[in-house]
C-alpha positions in Angstrom: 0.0 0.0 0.0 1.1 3.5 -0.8 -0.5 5.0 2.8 -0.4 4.3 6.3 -2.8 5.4 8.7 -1.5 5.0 12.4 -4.3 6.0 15.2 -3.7 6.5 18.7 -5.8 6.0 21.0 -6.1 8.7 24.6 -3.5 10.9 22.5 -4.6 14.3 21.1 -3.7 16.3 18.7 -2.1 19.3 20.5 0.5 18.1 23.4 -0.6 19.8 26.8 2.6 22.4 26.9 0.6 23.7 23.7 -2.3 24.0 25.1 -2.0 26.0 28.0 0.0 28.1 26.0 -3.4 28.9 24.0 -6.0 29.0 26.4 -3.5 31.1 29.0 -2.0 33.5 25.8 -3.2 33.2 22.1 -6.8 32.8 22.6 -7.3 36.0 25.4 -4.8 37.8 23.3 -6.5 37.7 20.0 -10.1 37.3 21.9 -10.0 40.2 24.6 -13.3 40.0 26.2 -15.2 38.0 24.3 -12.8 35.3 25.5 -13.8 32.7 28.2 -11.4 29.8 29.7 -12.7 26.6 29.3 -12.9 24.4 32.1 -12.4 20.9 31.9 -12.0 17.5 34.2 -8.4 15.7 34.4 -5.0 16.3 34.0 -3.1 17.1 30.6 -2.3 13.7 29.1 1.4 12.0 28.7 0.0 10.5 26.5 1.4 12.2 23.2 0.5 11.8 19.8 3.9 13.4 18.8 5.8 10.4 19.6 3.7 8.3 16.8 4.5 11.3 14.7 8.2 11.4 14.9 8.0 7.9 14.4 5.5 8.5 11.2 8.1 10.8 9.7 11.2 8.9 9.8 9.5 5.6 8.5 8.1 8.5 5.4 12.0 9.2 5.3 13.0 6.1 4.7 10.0 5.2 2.3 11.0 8.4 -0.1 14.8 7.4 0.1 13.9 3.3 -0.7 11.2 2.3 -2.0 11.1 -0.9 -1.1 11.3 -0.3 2.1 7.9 -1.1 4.0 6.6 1.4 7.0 5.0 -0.7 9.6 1.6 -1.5 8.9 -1.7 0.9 9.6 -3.4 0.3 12.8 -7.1 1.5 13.6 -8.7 2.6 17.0 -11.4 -0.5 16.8 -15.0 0.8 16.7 -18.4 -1.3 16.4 -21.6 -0.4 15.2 -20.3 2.7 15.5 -18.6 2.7 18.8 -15.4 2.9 20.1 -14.4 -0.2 22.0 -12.9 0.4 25.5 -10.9 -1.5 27.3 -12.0 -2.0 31.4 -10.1 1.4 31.9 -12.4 3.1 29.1 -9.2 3.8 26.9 -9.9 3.0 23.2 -8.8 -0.7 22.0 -6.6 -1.1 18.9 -4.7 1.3 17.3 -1.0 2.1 18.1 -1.3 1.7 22.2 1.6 3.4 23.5 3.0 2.3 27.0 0.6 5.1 28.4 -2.5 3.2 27.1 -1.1 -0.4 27.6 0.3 -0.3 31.3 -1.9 3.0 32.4 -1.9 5.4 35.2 -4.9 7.1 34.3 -7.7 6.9 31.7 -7.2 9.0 28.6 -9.9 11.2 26.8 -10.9 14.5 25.6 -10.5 17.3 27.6 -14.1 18.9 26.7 -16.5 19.3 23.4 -14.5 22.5 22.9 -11.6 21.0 23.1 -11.8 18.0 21.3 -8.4 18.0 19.9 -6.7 18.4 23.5 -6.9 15.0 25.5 -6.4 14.8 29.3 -5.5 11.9 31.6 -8.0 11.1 34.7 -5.6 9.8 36.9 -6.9 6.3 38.8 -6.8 6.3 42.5 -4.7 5.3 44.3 -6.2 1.8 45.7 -6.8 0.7 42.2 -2.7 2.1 41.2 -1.8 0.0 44.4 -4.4 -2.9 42.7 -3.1 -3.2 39.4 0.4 -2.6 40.8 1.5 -3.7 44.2 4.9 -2.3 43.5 7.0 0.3 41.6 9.1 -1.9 39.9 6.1 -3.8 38.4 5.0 -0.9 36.7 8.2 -0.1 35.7 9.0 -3.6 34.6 5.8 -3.7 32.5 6.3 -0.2 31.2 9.8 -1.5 30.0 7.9 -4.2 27.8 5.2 -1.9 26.4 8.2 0.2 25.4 10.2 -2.6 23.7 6.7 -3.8 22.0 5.8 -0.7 20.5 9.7 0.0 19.4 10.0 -3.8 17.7 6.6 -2.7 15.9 8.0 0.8 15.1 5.9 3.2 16.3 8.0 4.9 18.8 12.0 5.8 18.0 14.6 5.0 20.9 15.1 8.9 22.1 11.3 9.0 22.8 11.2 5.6 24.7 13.8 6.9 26.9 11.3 10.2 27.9 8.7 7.4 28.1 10.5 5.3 30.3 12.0 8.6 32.9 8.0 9.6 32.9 7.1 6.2 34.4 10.2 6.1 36.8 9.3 10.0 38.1 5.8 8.5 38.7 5.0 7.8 42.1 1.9 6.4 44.5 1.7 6.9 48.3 1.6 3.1 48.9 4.9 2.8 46.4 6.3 5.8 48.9 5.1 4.0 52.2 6.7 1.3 51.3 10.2 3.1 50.7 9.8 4.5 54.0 9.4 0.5 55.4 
């Protein structure tokens, strides 16, 4: 095939740095008093689309300069009768999941109808983080394979696994801290 179509699911289009740079600047500047600050629920995501991007663009570099050389495949968010599939988290199923979306902190979604294109994370609680993982080095350890999955497929480059992986080891949980204290 002469396209690929890579979607991502919990990742939106603008990366949070972005956006607060637009509601908190561009949009009151060029707005003035007709200008309102949306409110919305959750946290702005880690969750990055950029990363697939990057990826996107050097398997298009490679593509132009060898054209025999085959981009990894397109991968689809999976929707019936209309519907986006969710996993028990309510993040989408299919698609490229990055480690955010395959070992997750939080659930990932849009921020608000007005901000469709900006996606937030809704961080889980701490009883079910302390549920799903008793201790920090089984997140990390399972972060660690969502990274090496998603490289081997190709949809995230090595200097981006590395932020990926120093998000998840700067993440903490009071029971991972109360246990450090132990």
């Amino acid at each position: 095939p002469a396209f690929r179509l890579w979607e991502v699911p919990g990742a939106g289009h603008t990366p949070g740095a972005d956006v607060v740079y637009q509601l908190d600047f561009l949009y009151p500047r060029d707005l003035g008093p007709y200008y309102t600050r949306p409110v919305f629920d959750g946290d702005y995501s880690y969750n990055s689309s950029d990363y697939v991007i990057r990826a996107a663009l050097h398997h298009m570099n490679e593509w132009i300069e060898n054209e025999r050389y085959s981009p990894p495949p397109s991968t689809y968010i999976v929707v019936e009768d209309g519907v986006i599939k969710r996993d028990r988290y309510g993040n989408a199923l299919g698609g490229v999941r990055l480690p955010h979306v395959e070992v997750p902190i939080a659930s990932y979604g849009t921020a608000s109808p007005s901000l469709w294109h900006t996606h937030v994370m809704r961080k889980f609680g701490n009883d079910q983080l302390a549920e799903l993982y008793p201790k920090r080095e089984q997140y990390i350890s399972a972060v660690k394979s969502a990274i090496r999955r998603v490289r081997t497929d190709g949809y995230l480059l090595a200097e981006d696994a590395e932020g990926v992986l120093q998000q998840a080891q700067d993440f903490r949980t009071p029971t991972w801290e109360q246990a450090q204290t132990r």
